[in-house]
LUMNURO-659841 format. One record per residue (C-alpha): residue number from 1; y, z, x; residue in three letters. Coordinates in steps of 0.02 Angstrom, whole numbers, plus 50000, padded with zeros to 5 digits. Layout:
% residues N
<senu voti="NUM" py="Y" pz="Z" px="X" dovex="ala"/>
...
//
This chain:
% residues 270
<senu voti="1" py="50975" pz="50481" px="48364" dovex="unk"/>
<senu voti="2" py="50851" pz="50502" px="48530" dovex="unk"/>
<senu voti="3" py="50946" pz="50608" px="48648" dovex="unk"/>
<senu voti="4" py="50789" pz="50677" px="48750" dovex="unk"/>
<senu voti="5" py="50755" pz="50492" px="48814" dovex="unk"/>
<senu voti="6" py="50788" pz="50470" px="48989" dovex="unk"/>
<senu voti="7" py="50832" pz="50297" px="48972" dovex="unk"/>
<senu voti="8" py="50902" pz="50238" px="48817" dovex="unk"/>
<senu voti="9" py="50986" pz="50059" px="48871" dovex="unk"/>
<senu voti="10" py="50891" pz="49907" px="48922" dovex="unk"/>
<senu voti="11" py="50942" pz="49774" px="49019" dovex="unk"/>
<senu voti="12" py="50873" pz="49611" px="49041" dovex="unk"/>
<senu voti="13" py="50909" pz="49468" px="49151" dovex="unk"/>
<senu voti="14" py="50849" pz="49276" px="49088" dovex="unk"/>
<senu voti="15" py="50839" pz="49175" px="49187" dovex="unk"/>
<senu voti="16" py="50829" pz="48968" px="49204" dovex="unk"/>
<senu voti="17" py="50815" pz="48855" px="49356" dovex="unk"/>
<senu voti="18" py="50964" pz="48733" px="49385" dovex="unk"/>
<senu voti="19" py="50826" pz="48591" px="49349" dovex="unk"/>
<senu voti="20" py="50848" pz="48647" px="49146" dovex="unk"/>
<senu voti="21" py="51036" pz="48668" px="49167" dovex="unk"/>
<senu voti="22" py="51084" pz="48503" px="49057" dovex="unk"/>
<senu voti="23" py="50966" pz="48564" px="48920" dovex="unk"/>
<senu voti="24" py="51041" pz="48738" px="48898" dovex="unk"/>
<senu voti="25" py="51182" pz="48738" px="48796" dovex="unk"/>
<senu voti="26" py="51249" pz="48918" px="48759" dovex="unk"/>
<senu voti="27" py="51161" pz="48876" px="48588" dovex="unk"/>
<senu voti="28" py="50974" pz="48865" px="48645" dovex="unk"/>
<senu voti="29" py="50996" pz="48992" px="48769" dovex="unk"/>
<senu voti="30" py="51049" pz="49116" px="48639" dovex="unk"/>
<senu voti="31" py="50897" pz="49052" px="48538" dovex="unk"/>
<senu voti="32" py="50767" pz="49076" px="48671" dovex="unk"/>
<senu voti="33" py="50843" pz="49239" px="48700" dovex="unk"/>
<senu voti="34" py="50826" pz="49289" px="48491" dovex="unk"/>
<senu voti="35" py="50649" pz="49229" px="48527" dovex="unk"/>
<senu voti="36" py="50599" pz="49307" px="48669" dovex="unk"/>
<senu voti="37" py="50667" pz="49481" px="48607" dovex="unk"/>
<senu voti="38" py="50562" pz="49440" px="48443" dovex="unk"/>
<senu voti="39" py="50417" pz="49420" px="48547" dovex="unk"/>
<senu voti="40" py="50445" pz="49580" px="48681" dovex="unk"/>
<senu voti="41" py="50479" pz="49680" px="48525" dovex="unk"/>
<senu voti="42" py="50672" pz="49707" px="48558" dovex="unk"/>
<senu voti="43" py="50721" pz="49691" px="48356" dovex="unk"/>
<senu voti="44" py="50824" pz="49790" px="48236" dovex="unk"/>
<senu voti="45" py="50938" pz="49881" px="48369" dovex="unk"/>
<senu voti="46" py="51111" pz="49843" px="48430" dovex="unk"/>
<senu voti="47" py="51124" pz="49731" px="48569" dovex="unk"/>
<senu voti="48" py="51235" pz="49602" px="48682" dovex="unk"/>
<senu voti="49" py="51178" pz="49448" px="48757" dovex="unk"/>
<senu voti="50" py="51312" pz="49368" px="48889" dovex="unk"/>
<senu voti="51" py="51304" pz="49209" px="48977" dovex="unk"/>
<senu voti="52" py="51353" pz="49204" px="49167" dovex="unk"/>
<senu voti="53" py="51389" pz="49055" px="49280" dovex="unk"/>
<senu voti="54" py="51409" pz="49158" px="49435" dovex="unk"/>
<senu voti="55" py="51244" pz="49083" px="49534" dovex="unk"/>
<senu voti="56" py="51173" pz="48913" px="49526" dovex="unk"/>
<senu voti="57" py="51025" pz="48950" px="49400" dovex="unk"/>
<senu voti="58" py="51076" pz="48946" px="49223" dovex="unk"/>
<senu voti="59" py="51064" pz="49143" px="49152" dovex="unk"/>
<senu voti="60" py="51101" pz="49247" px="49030" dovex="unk"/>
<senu voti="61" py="51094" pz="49464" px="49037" dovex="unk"/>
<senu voti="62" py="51022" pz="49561" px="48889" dovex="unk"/>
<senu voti="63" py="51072" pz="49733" px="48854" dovex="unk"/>
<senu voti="64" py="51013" pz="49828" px="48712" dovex="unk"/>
<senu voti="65" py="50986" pz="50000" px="48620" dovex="unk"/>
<senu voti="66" py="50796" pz="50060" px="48654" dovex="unk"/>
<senu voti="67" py="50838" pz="50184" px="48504" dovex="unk"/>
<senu voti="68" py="50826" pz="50064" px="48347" dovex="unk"/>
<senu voti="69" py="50930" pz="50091" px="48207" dovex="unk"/>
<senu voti="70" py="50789" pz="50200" px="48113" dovex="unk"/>
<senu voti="71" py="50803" pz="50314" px="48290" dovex="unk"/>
<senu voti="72" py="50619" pz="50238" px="48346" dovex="unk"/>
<senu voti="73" py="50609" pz="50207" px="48533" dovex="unk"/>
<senu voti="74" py="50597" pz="50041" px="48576" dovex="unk"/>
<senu voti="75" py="50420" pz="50028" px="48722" dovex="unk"/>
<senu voti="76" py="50439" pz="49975" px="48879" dovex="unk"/>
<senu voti="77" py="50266" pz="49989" px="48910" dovex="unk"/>
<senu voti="78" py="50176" pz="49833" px="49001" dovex="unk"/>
<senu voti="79" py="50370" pz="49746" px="49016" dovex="unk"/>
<senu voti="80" py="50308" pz="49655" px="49171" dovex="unk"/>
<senu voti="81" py="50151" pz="49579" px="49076" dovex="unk"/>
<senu voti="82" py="50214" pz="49538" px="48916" dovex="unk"/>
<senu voti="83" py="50369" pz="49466" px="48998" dovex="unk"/>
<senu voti="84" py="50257" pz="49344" px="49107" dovex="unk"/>
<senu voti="85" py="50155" pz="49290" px="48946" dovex="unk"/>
<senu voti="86" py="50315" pz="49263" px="48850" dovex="unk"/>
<senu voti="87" py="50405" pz="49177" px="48968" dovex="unk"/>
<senu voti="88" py="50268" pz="49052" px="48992" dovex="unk"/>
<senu voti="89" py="50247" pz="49022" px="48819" dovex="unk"/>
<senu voti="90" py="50429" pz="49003" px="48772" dovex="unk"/>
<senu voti="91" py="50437" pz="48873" px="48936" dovex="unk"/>
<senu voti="92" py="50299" pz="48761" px="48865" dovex="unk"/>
<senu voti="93" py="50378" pz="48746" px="48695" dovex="unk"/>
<senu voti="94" py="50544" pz="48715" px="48755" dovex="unk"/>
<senu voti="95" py="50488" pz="48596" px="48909" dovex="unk"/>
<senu voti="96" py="50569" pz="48710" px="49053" dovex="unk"/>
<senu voti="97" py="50523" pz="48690" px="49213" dovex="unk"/>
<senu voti="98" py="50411" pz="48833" px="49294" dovex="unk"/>
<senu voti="99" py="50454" pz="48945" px="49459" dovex="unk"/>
<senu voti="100" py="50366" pz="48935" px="49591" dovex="unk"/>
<senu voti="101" py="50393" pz="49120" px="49628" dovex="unk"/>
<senu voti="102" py="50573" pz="49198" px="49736" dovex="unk"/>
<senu voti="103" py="50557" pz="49089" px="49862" dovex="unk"/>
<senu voti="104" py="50667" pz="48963" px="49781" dovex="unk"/>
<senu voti="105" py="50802" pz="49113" px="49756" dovex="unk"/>
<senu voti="106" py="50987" pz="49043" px="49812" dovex="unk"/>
<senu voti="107" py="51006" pz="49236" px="49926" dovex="unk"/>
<senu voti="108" py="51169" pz="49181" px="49990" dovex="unk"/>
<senu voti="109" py="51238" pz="49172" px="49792" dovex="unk"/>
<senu voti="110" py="51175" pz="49338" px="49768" dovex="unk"/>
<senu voti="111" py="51298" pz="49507" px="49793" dovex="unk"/>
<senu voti="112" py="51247" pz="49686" px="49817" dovex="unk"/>
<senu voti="113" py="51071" pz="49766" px="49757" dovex="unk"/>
<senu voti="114" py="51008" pz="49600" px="49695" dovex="unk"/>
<senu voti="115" py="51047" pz="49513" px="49877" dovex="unk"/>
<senu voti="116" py="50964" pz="49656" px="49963" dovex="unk"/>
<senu voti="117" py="50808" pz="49678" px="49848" dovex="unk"/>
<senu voti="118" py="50786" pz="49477" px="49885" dovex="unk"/>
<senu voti="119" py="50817" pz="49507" px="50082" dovex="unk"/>
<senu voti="120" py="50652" pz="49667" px="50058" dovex="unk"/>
<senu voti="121" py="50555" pz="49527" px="49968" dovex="unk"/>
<senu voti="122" py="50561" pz="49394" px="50089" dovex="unk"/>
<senu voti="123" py="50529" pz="49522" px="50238" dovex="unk"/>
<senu voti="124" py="50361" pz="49574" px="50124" dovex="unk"/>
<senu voti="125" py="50315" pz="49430" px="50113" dovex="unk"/>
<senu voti="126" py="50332" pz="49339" px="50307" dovex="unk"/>
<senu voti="127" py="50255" pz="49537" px="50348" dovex="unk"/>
<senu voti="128" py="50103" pz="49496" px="50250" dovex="unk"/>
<senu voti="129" py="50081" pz="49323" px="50320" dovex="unk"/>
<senu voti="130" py="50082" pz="49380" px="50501" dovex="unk"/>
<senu voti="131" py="50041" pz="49551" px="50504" dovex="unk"/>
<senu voti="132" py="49860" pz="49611" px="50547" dovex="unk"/>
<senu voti="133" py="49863" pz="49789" px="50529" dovex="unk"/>
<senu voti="134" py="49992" pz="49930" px="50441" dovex="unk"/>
<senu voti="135" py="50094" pz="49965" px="50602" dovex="unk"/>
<senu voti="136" py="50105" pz="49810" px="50644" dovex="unk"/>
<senu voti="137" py="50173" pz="49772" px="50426" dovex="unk"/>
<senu voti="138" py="50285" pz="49927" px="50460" dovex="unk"/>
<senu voti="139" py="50360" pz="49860" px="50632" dovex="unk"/>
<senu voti="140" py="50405" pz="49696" px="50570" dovex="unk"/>
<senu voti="141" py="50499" pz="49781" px="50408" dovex="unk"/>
<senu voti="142" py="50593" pz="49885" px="50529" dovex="unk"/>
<senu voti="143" py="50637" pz="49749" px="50636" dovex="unk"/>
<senu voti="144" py="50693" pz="49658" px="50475" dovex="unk"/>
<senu voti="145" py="50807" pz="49829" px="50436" dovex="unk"/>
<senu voti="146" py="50683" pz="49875" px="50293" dovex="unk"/>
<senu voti="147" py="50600" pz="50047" px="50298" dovex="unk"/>
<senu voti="148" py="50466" pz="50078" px="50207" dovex="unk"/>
<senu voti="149" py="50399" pz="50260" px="50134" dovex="unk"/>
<senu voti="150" py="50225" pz="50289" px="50042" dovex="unk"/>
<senu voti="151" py="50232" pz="50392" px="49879" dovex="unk"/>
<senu voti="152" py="50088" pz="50512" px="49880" dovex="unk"/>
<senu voti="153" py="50017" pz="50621" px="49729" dovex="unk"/>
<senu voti="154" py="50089" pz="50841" px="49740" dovex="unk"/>
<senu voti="155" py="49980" pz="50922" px="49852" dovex="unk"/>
<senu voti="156" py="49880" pz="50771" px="49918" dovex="unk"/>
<senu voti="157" py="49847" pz="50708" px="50086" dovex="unk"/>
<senu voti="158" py="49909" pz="50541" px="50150" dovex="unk"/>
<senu voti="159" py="49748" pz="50428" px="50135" dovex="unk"/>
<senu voti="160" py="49703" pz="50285" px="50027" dovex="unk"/>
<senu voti="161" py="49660" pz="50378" px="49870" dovex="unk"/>
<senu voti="162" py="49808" pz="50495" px="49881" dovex="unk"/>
<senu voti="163" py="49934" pz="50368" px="49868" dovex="unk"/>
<senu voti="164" py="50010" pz="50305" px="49711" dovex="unk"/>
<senu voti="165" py="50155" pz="50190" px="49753" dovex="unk"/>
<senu voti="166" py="50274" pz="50157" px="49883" dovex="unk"/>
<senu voti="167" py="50465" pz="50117" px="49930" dovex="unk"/>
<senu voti="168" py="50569" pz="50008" px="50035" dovex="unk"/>
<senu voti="169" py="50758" pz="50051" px="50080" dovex="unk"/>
<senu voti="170" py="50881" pz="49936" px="50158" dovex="unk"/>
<senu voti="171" py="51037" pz="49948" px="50192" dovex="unk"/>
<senu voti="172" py="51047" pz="50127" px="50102" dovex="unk"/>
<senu voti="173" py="50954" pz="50029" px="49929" dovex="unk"/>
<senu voti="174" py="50776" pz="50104" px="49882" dovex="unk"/>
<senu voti="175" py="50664" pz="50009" px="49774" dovex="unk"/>
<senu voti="176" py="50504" pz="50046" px="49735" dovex="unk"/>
<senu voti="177" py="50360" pz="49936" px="49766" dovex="unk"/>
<senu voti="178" py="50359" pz="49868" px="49574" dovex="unk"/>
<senu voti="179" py="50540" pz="49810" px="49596" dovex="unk"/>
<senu voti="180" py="50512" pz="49728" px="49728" dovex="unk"/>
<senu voti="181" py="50395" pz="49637" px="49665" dovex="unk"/>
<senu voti="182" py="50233" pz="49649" px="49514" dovex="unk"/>
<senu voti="183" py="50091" pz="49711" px="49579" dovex="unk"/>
<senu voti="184" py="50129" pz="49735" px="49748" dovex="unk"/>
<senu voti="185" py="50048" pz="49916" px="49781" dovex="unk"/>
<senu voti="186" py="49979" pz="49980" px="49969" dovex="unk"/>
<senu voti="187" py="49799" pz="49959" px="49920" dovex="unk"/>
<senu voti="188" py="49842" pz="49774" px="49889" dovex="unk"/>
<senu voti="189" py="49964" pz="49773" px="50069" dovex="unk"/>
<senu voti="190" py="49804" pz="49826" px="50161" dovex="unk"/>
<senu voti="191" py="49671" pz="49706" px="50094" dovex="unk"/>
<senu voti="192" py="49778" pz="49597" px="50150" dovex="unk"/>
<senu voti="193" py="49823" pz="49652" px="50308" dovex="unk"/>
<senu voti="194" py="49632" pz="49670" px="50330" dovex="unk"/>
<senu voti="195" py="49587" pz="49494" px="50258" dovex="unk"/>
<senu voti="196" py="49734" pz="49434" px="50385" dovex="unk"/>
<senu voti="197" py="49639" pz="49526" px="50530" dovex="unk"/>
<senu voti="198" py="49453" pz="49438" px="50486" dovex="unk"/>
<senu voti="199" py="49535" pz="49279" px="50473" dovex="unk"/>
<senu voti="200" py="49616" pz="49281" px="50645" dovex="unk"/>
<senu voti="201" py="49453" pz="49377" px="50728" dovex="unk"/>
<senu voti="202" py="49354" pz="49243" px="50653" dovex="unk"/>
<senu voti="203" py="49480" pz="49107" px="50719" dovex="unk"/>
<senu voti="204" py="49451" pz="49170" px="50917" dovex="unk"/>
<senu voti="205" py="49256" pz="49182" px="50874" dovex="unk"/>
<senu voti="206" py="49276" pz="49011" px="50832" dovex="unk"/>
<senu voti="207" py="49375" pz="48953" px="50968" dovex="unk"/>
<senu voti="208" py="49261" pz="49037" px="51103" dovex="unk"/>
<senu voti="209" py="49097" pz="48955" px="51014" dovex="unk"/>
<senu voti="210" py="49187" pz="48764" px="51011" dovex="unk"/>
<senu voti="211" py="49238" pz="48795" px="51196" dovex="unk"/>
<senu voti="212" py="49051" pz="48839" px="51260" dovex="unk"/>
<senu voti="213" py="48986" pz="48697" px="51150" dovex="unk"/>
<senu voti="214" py="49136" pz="48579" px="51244" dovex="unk"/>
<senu voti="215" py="49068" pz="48653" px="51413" dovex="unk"/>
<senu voti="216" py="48891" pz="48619" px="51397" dovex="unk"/>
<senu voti="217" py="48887" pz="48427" px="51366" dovex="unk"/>
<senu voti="218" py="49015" pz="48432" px="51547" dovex="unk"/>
<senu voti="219" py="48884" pz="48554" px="51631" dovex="unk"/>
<senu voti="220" py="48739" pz="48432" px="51593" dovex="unk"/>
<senu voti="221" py="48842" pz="48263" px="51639" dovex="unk"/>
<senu voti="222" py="48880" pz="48346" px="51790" dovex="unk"/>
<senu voti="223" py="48684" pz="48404" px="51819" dovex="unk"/>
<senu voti="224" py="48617" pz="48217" px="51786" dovex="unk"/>
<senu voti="225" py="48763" pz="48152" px="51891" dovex="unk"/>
<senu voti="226" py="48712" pz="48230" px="52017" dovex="unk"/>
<senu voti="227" py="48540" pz="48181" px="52027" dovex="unk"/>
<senu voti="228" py="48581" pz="48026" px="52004" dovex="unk"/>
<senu voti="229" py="48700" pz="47998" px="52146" dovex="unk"/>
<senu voti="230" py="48656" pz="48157" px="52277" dovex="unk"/>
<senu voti="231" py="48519" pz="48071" px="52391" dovex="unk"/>
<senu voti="232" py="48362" pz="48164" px="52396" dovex="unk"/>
<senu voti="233" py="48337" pz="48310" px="52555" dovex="unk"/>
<senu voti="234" py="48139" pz="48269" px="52646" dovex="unk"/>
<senu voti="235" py="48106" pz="48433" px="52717" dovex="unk"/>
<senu voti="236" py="47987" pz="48425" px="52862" dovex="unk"/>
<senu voti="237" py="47812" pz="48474" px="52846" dovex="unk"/>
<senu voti="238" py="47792" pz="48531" px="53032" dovex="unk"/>
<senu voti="239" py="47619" pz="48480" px="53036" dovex="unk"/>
<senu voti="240" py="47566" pz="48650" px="52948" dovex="unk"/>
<senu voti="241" py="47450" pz="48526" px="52804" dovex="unk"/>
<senu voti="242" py="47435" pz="48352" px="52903" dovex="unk"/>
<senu voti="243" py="47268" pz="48310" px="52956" dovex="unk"/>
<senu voti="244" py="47312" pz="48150" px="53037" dovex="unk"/>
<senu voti="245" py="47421" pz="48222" px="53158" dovex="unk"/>
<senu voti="246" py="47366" pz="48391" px="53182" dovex="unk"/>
<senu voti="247" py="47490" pz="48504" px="53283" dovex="unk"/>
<senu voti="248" py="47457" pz="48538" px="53477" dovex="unk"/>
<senu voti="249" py="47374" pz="48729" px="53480" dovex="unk"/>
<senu voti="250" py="47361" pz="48768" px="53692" dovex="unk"/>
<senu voti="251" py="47253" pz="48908" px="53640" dovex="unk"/>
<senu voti="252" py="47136" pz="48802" px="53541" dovex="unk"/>
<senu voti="253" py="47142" pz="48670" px="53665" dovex="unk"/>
<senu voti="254" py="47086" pz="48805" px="53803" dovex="unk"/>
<senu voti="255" py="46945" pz="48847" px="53680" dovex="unk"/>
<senu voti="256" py="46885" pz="48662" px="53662" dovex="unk"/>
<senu voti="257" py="46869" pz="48625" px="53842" dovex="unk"/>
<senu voti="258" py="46777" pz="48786" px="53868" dovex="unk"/>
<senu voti="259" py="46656" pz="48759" px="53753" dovex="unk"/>
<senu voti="260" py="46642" pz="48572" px="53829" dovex="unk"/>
<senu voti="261" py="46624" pz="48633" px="54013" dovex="unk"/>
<senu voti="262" py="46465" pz="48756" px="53962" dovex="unk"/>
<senu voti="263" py="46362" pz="48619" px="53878" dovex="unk"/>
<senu voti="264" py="46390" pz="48516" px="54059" dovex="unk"/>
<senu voti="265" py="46323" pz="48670" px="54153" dovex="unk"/>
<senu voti="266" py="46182" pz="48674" px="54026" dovex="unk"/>
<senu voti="267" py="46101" pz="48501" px="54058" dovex="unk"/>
<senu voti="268" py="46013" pz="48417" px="53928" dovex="unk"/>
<senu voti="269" py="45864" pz="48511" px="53838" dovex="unk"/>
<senu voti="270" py="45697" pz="48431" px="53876" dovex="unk"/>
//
């Protein structure tokens, strides 16, 4: 009814944590899932919702006509933000327990793309935790067998406001930077790559100041220690300002006697 769409079939994976696995029965999963396509708009089309027990987390895979049955295209428009919105609220009112992001993923349950879009993800993220600078992101990713390629606009030069996206290969799998996962985009790699780099300059700033303060205090212990226990050094005055021993001058003493023997020759004045 649509044949110019590129992509006419949707696919959707659900996904529970094996905390909620007593409380879904194959009949509220298939009710969340009626809700949640209610709720992402996914209504009035042809579709097949299957249950799989092939990992430990509870799941079930969505697939569905995007071409409705009046030949409308079903949006996919904002999927990544209405999904997180939806999912929250449907976990609230059913009383499921909330991710705390891929980190929890079981990797070693997980078989072909899905294990190596999980293996990019956790090589992102320890990148971004260390890293300081883009080399050093893109050196750690290749170390880690990920390669990494920035998407720039036709005609456009590789700088900041020339790029709009960016993908990571492994293992012969490319995924862009979206897949990978939301919101991850190079502007976003580099503030924090730069944020990383401020933290760590400010760490040795911080070490250098606490070590001069540390040395100081030791410095002026020593200095007091020193007067206290060093014993004071007289050093002689030669004579040069003592006029109670005045230093022995031949010349001066030649002068005196001089002076004495003329007043002799004199005589005394009448």
């Amino acid at each position: 009814m649509n044949p110019q769409i590129s992509k006419p079939v949707g696919h959707i994976a659900l996904s529970f944590l094996p905390e909620d696995k007593d409380k879904l029965t194959d009949e509220t999963m298939t009710k969340i899932a009626r809700e949640y396509m209610e709720l992402m708009g996914i209504k009035n089309t042809q579709f097949l919702l299957v249950r799989h027990f092939d990992n430990g987390n509870p799941h079930c895979h969505l697939v569905y006509n995007r071409i409705n049955n009046e030949g409308k295209t079903i949006s996919d428009q904002n999927d990544f933000r209405r999904n997180e919105q939806i999912t929250k609220l449907l976990k609230r009112k059913y009383g499921l327990t909330f991710s705390k992001g891929k980190g929890r993923t079981k990797t070693e349950r997980l078989r072909g793309t899905e294990k190596t879009k999980y293996e990019i993800y956790h090589a992102v993220g320890t990148a971004l935790l260390r890293c300081k600078s883009w080399p050093e992101f893109v050196n750690h990713l290749r170390a880690n067998g990920v390669e990494v390629e920035l998407v720039v606009k036709r005609n456009g030069s590789k700088d900041l406001n020339n790029i709009q996206g960016m993908r990571f290969t492994k293992d012969g799998i490319t995924f862009k930077a979206s897949q990978i996962r939301r919101g991850l985009s190079f502007a976003g790699i580099m503030s924090k790559l730069n944020s990383n780099a401020e933290k760590e300059q400010q760490r040795i700033v911080n070490s250098q100041t606490h070590h001069i303060q540390a040395e100081q205090p030791r410095q002026e212990t020593y200095s007091k220690q020193q007067e206290r226990n060093e014993p004071s050094i007289s050093i002689p005055s030669l004579g040069l300002f003592d006029t109670t021993n005045p230093v022995y001058d031949p010349a001066e003493e030649e002068f005196r006697r001089r002076m004495q023997r003329k007043k002799k020759k004199r005589g005394p004045k009448l």
